[in-house]
N, C-alpha and C positions, 0 to 999 in steps of 0.2 A: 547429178543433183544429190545433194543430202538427203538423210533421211531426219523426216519431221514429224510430225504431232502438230495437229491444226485444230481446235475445236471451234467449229459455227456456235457462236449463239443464236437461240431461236428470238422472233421478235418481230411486229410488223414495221413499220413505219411507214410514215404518207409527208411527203416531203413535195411544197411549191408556196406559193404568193397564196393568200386566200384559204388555205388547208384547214383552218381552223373551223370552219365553215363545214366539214366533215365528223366534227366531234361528236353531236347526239349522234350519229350513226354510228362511230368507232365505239363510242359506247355498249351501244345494241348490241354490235358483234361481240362483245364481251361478255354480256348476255345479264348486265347488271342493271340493276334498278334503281340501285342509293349510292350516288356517289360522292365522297367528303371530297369539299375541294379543298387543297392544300394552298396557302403563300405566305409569303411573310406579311411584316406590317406593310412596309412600303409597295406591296406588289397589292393589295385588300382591292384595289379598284378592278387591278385585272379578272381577277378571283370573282369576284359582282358578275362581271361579262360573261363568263365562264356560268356560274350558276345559273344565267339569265337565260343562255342558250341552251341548260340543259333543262330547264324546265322544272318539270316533276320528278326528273329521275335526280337530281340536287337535293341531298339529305343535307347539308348546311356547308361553311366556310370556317376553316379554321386556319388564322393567317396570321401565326405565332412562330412561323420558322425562323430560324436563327442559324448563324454560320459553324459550322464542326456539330450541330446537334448537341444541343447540351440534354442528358439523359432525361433531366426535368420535364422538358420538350416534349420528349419523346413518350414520356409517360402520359403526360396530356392529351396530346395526340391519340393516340390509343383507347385513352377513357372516351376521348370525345366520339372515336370511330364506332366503340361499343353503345356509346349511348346513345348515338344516332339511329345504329342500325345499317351501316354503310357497309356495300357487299365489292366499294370499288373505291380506288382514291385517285383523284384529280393532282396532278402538280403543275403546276403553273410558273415558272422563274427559271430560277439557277440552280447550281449543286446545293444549295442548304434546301430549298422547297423538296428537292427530289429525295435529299438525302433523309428527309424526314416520312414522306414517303415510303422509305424502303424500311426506316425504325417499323414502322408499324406492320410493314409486310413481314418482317420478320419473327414477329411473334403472333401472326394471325394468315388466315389463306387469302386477303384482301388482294386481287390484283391490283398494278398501278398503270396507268395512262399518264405518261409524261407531254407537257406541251414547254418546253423549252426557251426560252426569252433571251439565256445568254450561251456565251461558249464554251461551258463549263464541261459536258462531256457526261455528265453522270450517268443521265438517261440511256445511256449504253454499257451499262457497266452493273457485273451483279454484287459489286464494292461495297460494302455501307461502314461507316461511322460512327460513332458513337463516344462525346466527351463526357467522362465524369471523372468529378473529384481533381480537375486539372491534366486530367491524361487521356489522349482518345485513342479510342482503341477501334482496331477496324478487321476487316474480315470478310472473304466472299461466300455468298448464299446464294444459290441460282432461283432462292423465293422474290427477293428483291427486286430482279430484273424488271425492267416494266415492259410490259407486255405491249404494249402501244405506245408511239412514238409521234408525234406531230410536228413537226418541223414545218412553220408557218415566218418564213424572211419578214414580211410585214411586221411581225410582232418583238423583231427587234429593233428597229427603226429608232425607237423611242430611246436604247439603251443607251448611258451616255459616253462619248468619246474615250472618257478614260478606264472606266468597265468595261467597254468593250474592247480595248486592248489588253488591257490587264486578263481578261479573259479568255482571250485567244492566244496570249503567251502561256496561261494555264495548259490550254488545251493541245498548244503544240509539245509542253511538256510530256504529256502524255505516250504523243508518237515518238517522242526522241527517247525515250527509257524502253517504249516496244522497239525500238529498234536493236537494240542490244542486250534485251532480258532473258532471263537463264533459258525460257522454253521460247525464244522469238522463233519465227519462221516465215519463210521468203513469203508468204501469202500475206502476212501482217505488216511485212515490212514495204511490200506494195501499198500496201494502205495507210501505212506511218508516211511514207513520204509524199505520199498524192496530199495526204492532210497536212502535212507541213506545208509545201508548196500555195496552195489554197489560202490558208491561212496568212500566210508571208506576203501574199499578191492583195486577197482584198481587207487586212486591217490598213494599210499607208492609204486605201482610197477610203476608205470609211473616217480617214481624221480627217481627212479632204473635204470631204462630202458626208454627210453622216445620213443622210435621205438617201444614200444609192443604192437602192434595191438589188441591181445584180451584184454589188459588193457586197451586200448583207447577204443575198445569197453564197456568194462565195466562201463567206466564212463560217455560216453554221453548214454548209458541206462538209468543209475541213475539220467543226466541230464534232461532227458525226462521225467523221473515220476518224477520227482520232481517238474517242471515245470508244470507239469500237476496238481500237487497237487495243489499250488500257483493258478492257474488258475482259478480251482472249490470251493478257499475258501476264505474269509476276511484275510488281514493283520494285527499285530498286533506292540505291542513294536519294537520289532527289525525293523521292515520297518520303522516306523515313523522314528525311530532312525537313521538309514541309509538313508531315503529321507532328514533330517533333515541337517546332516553333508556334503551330497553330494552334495545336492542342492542349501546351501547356503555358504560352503565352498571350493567346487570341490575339495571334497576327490576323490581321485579312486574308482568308484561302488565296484569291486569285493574286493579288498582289506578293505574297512569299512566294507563290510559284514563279512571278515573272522576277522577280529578284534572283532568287537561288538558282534556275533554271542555269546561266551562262555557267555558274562555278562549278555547279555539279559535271556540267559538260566538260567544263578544262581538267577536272578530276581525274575523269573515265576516259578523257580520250588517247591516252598511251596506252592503254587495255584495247579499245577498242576504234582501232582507226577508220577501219572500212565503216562501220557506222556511221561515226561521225561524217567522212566523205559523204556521204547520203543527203547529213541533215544539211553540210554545206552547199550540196545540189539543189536540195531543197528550197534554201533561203535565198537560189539567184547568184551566188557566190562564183559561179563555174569561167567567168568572165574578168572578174577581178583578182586582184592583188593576193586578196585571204583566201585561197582556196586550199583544198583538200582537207583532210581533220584538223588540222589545225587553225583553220577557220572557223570552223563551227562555234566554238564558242562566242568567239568574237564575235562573230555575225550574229549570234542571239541577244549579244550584249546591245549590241548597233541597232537591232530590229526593235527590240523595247525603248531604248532612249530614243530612235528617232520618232516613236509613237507617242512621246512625253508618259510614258512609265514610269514609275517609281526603280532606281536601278539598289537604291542600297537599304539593310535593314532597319540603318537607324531613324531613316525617313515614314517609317514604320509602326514606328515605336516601342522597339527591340533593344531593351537597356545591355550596353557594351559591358556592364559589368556581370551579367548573365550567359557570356558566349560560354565561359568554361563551363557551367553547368548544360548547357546546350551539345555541347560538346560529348561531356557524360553521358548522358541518353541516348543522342546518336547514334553512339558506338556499344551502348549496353547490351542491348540484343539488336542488331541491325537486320535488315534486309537483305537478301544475299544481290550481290555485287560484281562488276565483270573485275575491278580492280578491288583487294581487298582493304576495307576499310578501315581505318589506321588513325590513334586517335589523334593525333599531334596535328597529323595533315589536315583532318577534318576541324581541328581546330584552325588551321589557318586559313582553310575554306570559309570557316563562318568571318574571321576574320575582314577577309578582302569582300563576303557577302555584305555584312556591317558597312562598312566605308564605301561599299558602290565602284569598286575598283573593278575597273577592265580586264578581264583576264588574261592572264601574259600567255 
């Protein structure tokens, strides 16, 4: 076997049906008495439940989150944590609740308790964001991390059909970039493809059925390790690519990931075959026609459209006259890469991302 480099993150989590139901206590262990609870607008109801259950130890609700964090946000947030007197933050939702979350643990010793809603992955990740001035800029802190994890199926029941695809092609992005990142290692790539797989098995019953609890289970599982993945390794192509579009376009996070995801993979996959072979195992491929890496892609492509995903950027709303400049950035200072990044191809990557084209 090779020689590797593994780093554990530390972190608990409490993962089943009903888990939420453990919160004032997950609290206590924490050993906090004020905790600000984080959501956006649209999540404010769940935020109420959340304070409702914590009682006294709910220093208020601040459910301004917004997607990519805009620094404004994040400034707010902060005052509001200071003004409160909050020694703990509550997140409630998706990556932008978390990721605001982590804004504030970054410039203060607040831990955070994540409770999770969709498949976004953050809550496992010591990654944070931060958009200003039309550019987001990001970076790992191991202050950010949240210390507690709540992973309650029930509580995403409610998410709907197309966020919840959208967001679980997010979060298999994740394990398909850990699968082939400069520091990956066989321990992470066990857990990129168990999260792919998962992921791949229960979003088709969740458009089926959207009550199916062991399928809702099944894919904030998948979300977990995959998040997890993300966490313990470097980003590569597809992040930049998606920091790149989001940050300075204000694409939808989860929906640029399920877009770019197929391209970035037909990209990388002559650099990195055996990988991609993975994510084809992954996706169920191992019996059909698409197999080996050069499946993958396609099979990512398949996996979103047949989920009714949005497959191209200008569905988006990602002006075609903007890819050259999309282009530029990418390639300005990029992420390091198994294939090196090269601006012309990356221009025809956004290209065929734009128009929703199948990857050849």
């Amino acid at each position: 076997m090779r020689s590797f480099v593994y780093n554990q993150l530390p972190g608990r989590v409490v993962f089943g049906a009903g888990s939420i139901d453990e919160l004032p206590r997950e609290i206590e262990r924490l050993g906090a008495k004020r905790a600000l609870v984080l959501a956006t607008p649209e999540q404010a109801g769940q935020a109420e439940d959340v304070a409702r259950r914590l009682g006294e130890r709910c220093a208020g609700v601040f459910a301004r989150a917004v997607m990519h964090v805009p620094i404004e946000v994040a400034r707010a947030a902060r005052d509001e944590a200071a003004r409160v007197g909050a020694d703990c933050a509550v997140a409630i939702g998706g990556g932008s609740t978390t990721g605001l979350g982590k804004a504030i643990a970054l410039e203060s010793p607040l831990p955070i308790l994540a409770i999770p809603t969709t498949y976004a992955g953050s809550e496992m990740t010591p990654i944070w964001g931060i958009t200003e001035g039309g550019m987001k800029k990001t970076g790992r802190d191991a202050r950010v991390l949240p210390k507690t994890v709540i992973y309650d199926p029930v509580l995403t029941v409610g998410l709907p059909v197309g966020l919840s695809a959208t967001s679980g092609m997010n979060a298999i992005a994740h394990a398909v970039e850990g699968l082939y990142a400069q520091d990956a290692n066989p321990i992470n790539s066990m857990m990129a493809e168990e999260g792919i797989r998962a992921l791949a098995q229960g979003l088709p019953r969740v458009r089926v059925n959207p009550g199916d609890l062991d399928a809702r289970s099944d894919c904030l599982y998948g979300a977990w390790l995959c998040g997890a993945v993300l966490g313990a390794v470097g980003m590569a192509l597809h992040h930049k690519l998606c920091h790149t579009l989001g940050g300075t376009w204000n694409l939808p996070h989860a929906e640029t990931h399920t877009v770019v995801l197929p391209h970035a993979a037909a990209y990388n996959t002559p650099a990195v075959p055996d990988a991609m072979a993975r994510v084809a195992r992954a996706l169920g491929l191992a019996d059909r026609a698409a197999t080996g890496a050069e499946g993958a892609a396609r099979g990512l492509y398949d996996l979103a459209r047949s989920l009714g995903a949005p497959v191209a950027l200008k569905a988006l709303g990602m002006p075609e006259g903007d890819l050259d400049r999309a282009a530029d950035l990418a390639t300005t200072s990029p992420y390091w890469n198994p294939r090196p990044v090269e601006r012309a191809a990356i221009r025809r990557l956004l290209d065929g991302a734009w128009h929703g084209r199948r990857p050849a």
